[in-house]
N, CA, C and O atoms as a GROMACS GRO file, in nm:
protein
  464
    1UNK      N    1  -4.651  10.204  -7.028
    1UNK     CA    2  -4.704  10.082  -7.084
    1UNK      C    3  -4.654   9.959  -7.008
    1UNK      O    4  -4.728   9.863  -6.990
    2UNK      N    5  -4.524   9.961  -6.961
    2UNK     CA    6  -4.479   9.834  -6.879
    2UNK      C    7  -4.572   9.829  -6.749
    2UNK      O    8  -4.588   9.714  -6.709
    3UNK      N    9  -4.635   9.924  -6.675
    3UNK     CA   10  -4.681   9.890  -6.540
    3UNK      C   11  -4.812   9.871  -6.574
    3UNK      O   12  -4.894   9.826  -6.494
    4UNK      N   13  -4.849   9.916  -6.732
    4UNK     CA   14  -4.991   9.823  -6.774
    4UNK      C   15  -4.984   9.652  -6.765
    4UNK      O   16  -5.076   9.581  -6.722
    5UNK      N   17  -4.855   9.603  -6.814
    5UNK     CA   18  -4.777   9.513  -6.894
    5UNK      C   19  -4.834   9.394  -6.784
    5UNK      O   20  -4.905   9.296  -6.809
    6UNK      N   21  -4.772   9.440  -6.647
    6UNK     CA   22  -4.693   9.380  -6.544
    6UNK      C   23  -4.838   9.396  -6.445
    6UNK      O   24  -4.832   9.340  -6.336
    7UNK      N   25  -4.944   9.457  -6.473
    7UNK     CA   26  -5.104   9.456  -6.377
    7UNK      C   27  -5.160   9.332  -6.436
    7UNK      O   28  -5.184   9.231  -6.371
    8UNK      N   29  -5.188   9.352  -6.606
    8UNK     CA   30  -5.271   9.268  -6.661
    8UNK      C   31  -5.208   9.142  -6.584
    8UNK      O   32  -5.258   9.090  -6.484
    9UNK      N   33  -5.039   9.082  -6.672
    9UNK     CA   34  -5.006   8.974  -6.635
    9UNK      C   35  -5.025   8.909  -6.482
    9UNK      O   36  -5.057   8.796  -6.445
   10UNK      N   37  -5.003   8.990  -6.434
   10UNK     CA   38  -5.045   8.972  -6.267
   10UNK      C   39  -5.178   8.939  -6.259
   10UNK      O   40  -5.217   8.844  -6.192
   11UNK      N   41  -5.246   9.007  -6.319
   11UNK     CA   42  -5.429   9.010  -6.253
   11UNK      C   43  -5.420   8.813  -6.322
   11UNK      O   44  -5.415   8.707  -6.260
   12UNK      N   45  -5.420   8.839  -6.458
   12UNK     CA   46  -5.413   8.707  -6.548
   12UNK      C   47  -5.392   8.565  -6.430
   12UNK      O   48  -5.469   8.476  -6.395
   13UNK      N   49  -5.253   8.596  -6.393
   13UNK     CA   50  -5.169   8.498  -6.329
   13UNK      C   51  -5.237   8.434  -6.220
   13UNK      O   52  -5.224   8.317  -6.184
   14UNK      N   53  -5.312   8.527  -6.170
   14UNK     CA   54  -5.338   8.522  -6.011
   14UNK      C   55  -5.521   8.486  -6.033
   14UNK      O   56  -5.574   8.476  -5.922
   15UNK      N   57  -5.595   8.471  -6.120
   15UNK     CA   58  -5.722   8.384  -6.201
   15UNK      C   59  -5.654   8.274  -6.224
   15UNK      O   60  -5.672   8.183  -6.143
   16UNK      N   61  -5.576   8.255  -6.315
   16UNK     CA   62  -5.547   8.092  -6.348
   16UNK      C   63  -5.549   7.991  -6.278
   16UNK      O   64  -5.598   7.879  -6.289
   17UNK      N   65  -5.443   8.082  -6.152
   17UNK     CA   66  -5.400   8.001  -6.058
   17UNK      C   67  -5.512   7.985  -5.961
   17UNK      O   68  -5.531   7.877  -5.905
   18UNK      N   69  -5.584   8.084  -5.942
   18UNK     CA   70  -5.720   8.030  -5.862
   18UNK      C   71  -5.813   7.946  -5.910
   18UNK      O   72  -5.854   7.850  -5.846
   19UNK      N   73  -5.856   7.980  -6.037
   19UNK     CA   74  -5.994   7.899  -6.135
   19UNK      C   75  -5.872   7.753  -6.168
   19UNK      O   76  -5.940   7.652  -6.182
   20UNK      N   77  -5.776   7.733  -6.177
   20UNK     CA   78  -5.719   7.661  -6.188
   20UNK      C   79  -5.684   7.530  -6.076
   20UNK      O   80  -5.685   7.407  -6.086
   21UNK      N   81  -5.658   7.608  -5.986
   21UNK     CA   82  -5.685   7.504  -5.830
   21UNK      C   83  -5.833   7.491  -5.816
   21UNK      O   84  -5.852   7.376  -5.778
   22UNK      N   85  -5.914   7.536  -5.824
   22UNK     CA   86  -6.055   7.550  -5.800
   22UNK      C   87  -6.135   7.430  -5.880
   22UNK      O   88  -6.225   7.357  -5.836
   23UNK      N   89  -6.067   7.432  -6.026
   23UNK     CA   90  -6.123   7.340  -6.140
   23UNK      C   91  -6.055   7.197  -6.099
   23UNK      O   92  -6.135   7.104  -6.090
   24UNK      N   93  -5.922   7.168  -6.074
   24UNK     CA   94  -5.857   7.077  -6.029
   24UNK      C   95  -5.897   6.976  -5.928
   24UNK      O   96  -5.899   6.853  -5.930
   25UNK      N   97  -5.935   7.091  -5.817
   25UNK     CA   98  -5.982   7.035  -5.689
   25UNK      C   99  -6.124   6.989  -5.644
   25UNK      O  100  -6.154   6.921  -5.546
   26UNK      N  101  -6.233   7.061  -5.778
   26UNK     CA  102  -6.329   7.011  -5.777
   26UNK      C  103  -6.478   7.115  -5.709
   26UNK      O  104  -6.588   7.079  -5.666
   27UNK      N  105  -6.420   7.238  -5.724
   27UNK     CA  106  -6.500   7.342  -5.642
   27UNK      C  107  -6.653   7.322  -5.741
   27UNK      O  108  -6.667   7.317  -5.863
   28UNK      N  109  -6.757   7.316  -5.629
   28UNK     CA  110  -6.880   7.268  -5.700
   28UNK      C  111  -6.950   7.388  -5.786
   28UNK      O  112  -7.062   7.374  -5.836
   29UNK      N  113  -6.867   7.516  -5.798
   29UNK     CA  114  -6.880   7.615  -5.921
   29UNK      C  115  -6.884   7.558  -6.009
   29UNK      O  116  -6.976   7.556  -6.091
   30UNK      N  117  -6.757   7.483  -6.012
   30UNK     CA  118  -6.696   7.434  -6.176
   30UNK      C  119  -6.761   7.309  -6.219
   30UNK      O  120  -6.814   7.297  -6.329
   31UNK      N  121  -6.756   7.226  -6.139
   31UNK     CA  122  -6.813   7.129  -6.136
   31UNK      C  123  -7.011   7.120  -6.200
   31UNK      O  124  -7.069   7.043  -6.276
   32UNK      N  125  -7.058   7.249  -6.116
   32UNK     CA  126  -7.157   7.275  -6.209
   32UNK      C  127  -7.184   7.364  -6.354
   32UNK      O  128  -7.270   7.380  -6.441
   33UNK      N  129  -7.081   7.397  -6.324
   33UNK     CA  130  -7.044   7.484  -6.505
   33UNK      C  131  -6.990   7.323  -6.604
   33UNK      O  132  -7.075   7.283  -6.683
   34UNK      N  133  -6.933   7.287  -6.601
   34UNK     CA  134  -6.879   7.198  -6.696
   34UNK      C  135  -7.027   7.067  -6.719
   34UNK      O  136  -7.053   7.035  -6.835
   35UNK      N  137  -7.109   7.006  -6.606
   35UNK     CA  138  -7.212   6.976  -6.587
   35UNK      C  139  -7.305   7.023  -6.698
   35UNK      O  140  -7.383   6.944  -6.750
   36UNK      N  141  -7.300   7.146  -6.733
   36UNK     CA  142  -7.414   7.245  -6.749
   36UNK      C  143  -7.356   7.250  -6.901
   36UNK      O  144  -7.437   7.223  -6.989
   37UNK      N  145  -7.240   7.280  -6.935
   37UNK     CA  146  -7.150   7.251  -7.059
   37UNK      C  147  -7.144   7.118  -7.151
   37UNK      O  148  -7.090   7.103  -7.260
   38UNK      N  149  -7.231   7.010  -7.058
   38UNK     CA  150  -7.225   6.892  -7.092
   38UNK      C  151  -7.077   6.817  -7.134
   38UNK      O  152  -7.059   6.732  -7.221
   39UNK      N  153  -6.982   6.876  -7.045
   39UNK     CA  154  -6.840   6.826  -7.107
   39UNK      C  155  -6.772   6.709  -6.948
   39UNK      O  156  -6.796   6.736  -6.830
   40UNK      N  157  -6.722   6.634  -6.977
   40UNK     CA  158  -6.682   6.537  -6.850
   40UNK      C  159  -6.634   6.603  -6.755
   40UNK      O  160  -6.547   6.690  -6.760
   41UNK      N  161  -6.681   6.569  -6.680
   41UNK     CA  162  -6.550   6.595  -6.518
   41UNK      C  163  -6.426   6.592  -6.532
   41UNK      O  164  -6.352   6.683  -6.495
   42UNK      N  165  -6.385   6.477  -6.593
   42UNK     CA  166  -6.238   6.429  -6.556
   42UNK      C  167  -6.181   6.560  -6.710
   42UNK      O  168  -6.066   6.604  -6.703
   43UNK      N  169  -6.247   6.594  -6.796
   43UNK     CA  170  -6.178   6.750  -6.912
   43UNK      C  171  -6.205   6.847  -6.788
   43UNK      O  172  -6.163   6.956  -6.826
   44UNK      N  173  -6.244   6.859  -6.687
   44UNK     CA  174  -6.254   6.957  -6.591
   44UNK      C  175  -6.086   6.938  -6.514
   44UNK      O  176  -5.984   7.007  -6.529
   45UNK      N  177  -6.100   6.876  -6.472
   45UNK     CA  178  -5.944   6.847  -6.420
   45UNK      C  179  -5.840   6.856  -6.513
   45UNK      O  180  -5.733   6.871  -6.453
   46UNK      N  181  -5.828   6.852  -6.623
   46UNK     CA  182  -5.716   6.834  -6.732
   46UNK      C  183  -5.719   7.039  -6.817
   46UNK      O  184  -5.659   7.125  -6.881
   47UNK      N  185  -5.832   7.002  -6.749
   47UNK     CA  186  -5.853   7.180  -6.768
   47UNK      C  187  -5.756   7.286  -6.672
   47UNK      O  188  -5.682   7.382  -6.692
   48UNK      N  189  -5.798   7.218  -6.572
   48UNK     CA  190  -5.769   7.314  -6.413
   48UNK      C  191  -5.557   7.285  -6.432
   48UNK      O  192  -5.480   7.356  -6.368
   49UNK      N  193  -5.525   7.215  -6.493
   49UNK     CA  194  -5.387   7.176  -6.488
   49UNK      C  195  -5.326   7.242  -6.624
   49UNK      O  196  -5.207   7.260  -6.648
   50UNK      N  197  -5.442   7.275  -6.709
   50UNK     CA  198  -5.396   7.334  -6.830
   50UNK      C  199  -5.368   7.526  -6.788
   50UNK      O  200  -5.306   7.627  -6.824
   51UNK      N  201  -5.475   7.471  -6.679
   51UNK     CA  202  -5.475   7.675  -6.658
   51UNK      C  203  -5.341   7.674  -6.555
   51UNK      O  204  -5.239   7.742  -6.566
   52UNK      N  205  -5.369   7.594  -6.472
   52UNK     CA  206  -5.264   7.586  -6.352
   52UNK      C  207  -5.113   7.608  -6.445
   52UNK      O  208  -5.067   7.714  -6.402
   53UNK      N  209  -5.021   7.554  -6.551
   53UNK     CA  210  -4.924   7.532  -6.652
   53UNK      C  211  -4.963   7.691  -6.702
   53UNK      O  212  -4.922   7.767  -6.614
   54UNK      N  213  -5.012   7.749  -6.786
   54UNK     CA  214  -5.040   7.886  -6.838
   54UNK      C  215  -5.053   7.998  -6.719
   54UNK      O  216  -5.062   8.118  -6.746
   55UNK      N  217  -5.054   7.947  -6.588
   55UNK     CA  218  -5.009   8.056  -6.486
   55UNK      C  219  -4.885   8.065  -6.452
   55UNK      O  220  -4.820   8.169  -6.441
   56UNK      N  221  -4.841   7.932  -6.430
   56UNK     CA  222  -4.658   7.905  -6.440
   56UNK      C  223  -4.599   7.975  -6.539
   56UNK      O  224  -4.498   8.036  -6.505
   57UNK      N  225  -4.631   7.984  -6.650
   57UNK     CA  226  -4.571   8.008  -6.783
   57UNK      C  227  -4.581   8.185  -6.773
   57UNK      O  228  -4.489   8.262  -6.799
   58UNK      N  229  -4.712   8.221  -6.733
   58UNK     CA  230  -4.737   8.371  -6.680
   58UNK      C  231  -4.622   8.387  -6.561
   58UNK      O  232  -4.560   8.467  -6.631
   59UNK      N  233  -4.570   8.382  -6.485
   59UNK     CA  234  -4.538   8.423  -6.380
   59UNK      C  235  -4.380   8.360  -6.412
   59UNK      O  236  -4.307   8.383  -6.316
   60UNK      N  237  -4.328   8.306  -6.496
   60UNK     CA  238  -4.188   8.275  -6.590
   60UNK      C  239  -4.169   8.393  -6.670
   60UNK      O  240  -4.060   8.443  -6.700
   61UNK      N  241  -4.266   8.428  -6.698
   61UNK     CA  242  -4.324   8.545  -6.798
   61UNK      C  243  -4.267   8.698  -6.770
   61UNK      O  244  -4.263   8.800  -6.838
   62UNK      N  245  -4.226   8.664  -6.641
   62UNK     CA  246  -4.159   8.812  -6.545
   62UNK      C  247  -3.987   8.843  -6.616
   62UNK      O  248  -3.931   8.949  -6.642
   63UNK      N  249  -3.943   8.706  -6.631
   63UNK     CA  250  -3.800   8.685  -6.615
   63UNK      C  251  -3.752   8.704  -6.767
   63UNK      O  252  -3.652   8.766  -6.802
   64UNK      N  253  -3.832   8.647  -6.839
   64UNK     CA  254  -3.831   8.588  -6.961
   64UNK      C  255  -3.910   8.584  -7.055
   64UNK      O  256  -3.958   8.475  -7.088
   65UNK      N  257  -3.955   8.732  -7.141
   65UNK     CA  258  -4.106   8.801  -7.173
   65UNK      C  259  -4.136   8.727  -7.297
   65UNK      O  260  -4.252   8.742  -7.334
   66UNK      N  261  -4.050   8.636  -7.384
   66UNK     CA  262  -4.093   8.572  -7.437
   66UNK      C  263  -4.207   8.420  -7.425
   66UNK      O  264  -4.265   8.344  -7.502
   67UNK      N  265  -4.193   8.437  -7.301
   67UNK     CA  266  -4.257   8.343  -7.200
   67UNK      C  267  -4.433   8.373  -7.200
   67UNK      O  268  -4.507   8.276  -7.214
   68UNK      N  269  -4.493   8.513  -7.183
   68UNK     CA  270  -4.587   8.542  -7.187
   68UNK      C  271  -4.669   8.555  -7.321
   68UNK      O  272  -4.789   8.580  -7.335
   69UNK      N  273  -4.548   8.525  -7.440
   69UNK     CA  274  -4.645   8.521  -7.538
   69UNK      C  275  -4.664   8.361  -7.563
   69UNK      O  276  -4.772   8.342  -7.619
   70UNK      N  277  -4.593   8.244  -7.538
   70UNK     CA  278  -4.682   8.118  -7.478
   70UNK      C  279  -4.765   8.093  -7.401
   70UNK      O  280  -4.855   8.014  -7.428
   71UNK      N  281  -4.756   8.144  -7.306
   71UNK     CA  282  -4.882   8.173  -7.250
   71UNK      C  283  -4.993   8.206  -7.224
   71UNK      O  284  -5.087   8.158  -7.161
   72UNK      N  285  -4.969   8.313  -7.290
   72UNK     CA  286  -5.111   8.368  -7.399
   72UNK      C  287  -5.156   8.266  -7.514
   72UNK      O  288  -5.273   8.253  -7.547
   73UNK      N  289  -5.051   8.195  -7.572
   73UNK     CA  290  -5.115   8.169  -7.750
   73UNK      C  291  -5.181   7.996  -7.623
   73UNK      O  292  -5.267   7.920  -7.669
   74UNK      N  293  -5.129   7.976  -7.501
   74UNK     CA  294  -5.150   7.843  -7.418
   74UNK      C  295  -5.303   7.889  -7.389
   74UNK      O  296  -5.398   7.868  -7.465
   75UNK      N  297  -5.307   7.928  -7.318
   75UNK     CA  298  -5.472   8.019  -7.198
   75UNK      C  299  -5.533   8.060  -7.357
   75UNK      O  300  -5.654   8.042  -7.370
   76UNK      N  301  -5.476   8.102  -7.451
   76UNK     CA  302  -5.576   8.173  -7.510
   76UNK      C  303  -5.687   8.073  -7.596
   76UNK      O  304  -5.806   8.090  -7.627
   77UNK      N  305  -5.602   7.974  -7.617
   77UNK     CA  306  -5.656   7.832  -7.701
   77UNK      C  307  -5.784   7.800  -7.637
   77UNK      O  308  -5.894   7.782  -7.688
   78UNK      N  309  -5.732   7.795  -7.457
   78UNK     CA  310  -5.855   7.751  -7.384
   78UNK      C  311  -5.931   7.811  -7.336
   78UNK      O  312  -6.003   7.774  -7.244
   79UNK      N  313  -5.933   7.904  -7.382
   79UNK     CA  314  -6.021   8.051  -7.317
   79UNK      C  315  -6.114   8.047  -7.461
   79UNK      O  316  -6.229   8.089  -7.454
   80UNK      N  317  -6.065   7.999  -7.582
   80UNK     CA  318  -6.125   8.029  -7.704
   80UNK      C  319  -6.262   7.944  -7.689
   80UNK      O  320  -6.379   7.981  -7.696
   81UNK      N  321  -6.191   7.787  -7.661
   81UNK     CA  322  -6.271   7.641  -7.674
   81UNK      C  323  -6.390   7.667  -7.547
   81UNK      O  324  -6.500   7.619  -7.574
   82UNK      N  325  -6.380   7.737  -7.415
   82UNK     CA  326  -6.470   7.765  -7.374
   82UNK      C  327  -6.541   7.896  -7.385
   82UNK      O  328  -6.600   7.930  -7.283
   83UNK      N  329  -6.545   7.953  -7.458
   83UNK     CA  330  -6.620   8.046  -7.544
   83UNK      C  331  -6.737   7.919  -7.633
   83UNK      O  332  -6.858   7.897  -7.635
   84UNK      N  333  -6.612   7.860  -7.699
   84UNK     CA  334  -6.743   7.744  -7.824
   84UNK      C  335  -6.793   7.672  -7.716
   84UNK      O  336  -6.912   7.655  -7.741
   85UNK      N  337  -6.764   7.616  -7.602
   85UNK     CA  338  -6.839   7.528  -7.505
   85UNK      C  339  -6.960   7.563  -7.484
   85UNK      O  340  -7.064   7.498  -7.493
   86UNK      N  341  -6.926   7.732  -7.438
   86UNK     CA  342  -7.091   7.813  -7.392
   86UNK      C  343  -7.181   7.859  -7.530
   86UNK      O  344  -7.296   7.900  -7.521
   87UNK      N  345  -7.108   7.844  -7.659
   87UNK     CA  346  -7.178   7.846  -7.758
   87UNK      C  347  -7.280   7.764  -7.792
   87UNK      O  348  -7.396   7.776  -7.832
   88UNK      N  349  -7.172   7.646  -7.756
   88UNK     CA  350  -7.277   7.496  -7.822
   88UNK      C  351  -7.381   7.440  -7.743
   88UNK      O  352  -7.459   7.353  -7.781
   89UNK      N  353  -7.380   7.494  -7.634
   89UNK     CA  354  -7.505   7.483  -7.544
   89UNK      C  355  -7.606   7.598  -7.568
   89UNK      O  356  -7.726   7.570  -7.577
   90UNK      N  357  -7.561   7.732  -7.579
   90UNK     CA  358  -7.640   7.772  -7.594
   90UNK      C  359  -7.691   7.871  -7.461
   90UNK      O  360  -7.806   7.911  -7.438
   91UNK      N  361  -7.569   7.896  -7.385
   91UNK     CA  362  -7.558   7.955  -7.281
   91UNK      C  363  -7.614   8.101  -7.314
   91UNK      O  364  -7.587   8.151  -7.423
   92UNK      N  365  -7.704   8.183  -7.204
   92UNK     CA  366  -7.735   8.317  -7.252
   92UNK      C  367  -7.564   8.376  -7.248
   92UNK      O  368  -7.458   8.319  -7.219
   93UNK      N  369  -7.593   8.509  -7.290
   93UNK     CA  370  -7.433   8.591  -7.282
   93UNK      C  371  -7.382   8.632  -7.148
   93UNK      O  372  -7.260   8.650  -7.149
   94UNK      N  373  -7.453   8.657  -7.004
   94UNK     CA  374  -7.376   8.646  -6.916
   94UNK      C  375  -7.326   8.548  -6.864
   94UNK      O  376  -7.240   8.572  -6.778
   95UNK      N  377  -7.362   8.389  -6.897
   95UNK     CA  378  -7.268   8.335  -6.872
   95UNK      C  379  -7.175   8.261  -6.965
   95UNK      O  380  -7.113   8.157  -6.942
   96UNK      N  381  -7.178   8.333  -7.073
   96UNK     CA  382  -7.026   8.333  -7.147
   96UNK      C  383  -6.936   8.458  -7.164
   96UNK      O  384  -6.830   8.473  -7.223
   97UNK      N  385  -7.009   8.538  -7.098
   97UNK     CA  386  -6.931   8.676  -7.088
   97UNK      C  387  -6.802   8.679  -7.033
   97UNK      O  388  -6.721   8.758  -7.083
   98UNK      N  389  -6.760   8.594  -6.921
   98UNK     CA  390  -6.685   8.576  -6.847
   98UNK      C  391  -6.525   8.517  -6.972
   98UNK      O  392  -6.419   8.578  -6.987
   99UNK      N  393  -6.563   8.399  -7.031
   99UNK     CA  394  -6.492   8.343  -7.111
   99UNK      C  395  -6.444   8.424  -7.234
   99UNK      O  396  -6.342   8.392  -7.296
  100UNK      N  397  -6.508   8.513  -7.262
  100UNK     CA  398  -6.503   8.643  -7.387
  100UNK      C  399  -6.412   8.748  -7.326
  100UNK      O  400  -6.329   8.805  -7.397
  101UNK      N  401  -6.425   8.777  -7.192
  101UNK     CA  402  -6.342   8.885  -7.114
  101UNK      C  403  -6.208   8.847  -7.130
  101UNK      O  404  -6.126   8.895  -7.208
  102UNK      N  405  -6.186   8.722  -7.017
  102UNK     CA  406  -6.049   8.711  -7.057
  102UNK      C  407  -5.999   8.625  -7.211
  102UNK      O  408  -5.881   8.616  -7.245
  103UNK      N  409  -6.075   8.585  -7.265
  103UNK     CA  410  -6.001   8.620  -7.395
  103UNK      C  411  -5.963   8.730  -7.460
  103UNK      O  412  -5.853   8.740  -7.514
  104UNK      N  413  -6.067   8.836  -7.460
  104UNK     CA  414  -6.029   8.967  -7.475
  104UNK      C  415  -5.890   9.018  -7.392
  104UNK      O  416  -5.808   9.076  -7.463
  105UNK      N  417  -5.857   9.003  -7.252
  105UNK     CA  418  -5.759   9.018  -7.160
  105UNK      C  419  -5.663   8.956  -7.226
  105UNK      O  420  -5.590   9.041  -7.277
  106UNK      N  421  -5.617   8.811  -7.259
  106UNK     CA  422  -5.512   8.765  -7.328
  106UNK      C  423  -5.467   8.777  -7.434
  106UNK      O  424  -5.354   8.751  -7.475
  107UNK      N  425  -5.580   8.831  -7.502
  107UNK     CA  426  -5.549   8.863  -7.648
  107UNK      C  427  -5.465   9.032  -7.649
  107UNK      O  428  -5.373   9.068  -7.722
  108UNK      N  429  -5.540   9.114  -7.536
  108UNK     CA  430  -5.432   9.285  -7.531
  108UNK      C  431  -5.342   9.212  -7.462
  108UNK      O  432  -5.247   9.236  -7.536
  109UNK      N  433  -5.299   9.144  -7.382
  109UNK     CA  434  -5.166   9.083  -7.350
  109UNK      C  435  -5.083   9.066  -7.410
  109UNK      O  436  -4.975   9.126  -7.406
  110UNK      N  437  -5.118   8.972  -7.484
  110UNK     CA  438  -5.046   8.966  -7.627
  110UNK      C  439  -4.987   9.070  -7.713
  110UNK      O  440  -4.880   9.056  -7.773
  111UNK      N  441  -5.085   9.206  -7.716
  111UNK     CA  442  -5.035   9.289  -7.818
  111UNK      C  443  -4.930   9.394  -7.764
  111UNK      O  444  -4.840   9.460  -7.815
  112UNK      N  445  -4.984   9.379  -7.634
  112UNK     CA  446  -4.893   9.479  -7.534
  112UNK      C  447  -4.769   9.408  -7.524
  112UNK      O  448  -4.666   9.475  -7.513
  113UNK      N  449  -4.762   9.267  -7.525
  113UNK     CA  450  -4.593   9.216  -7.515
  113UNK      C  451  -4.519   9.173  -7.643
  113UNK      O  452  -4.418   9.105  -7.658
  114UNK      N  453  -4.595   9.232  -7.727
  114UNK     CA  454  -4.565   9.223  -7.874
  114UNK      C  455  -4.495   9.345  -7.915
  114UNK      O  456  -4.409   9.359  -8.002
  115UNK      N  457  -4.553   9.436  -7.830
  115UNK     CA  458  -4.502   9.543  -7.868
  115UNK      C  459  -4.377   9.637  -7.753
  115UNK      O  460  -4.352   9.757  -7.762
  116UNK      N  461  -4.318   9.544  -7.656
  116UNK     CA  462  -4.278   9.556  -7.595
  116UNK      C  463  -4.104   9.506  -7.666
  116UNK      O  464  -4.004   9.512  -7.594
   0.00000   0.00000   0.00000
C-alpha cells in the first residue's frame, strides 16, 4: 500500500505543478478553459498559485505525512469548485471529466493516508 501511497502522491504532485505553472503563466489551454467557464483571468492566476502551494504541500508530504492530508483537504476544495465551474456552464461530461478524476484521485489519497 505505501508504493501505491508514494505513485498517486507523485503522479498528483507532478499535475499541480505543471497545470499549475501552466495556469499561472498563462498557457492559452487555460486561458481558454476559464474563458469558456466564464470565470476571470486574473481567478486563473490565483488558481495556478493555489495548485502551485498544494504541490509544495504534496511533495512536504514525503517528510511529513500529515502534510498530504492538507493537501488533499487544499487541491481537493479546488478540484471540487471546478467540478461546480463546469457544472454551471453546463459543460458536456468530457470536459468535466478531467476535474471529477482528480477529485476522485485526491479523495483515495486521502483514504490511503488516512489509513496509513
Amino acid at each position: 500500500m505505501t508504493v501505491l501511497f508514494i505513485v498517486l502522491q507523485s503522479l498528483l504532485a507532478l499535475y499541480y505543478v505543471f497545470s499549475g505553472t501552466a495556469k499561472t503563466l498563462g498557457a492559452k489551454y487555460w486561458v481558454d478553459i476559464f474563458n469558456n467557464l466564464r470565470i476571470p483571468q486574473s481567478f486563473r492566476v490565483v488558481t495556478g498559485v493555489v495548485q502551485l502551494v498544494g504541490a509544495a504541500i504534496l511533495i512536504i508530504g514525503y517528510w511529513y505525512s500529515e502534510a498530504v492530508t492538507w493537501a488533499c483537504i487544499w487541491l481537493g476544495i479546488t478540484m471540487l469548485l471546478a467540478c461546480l465551474a463546469h457544472f454551471r456552464v453546463k459543460d458536456p461530461i468530457g470536459k468535466t471529466a478531467p476535474a471529477l478524476m482528480f477529485t476522485s484521485l485526491i479523495i483515495i489519497l486521502t483514504i490511503v493516508n488516512a489509513a496509513v
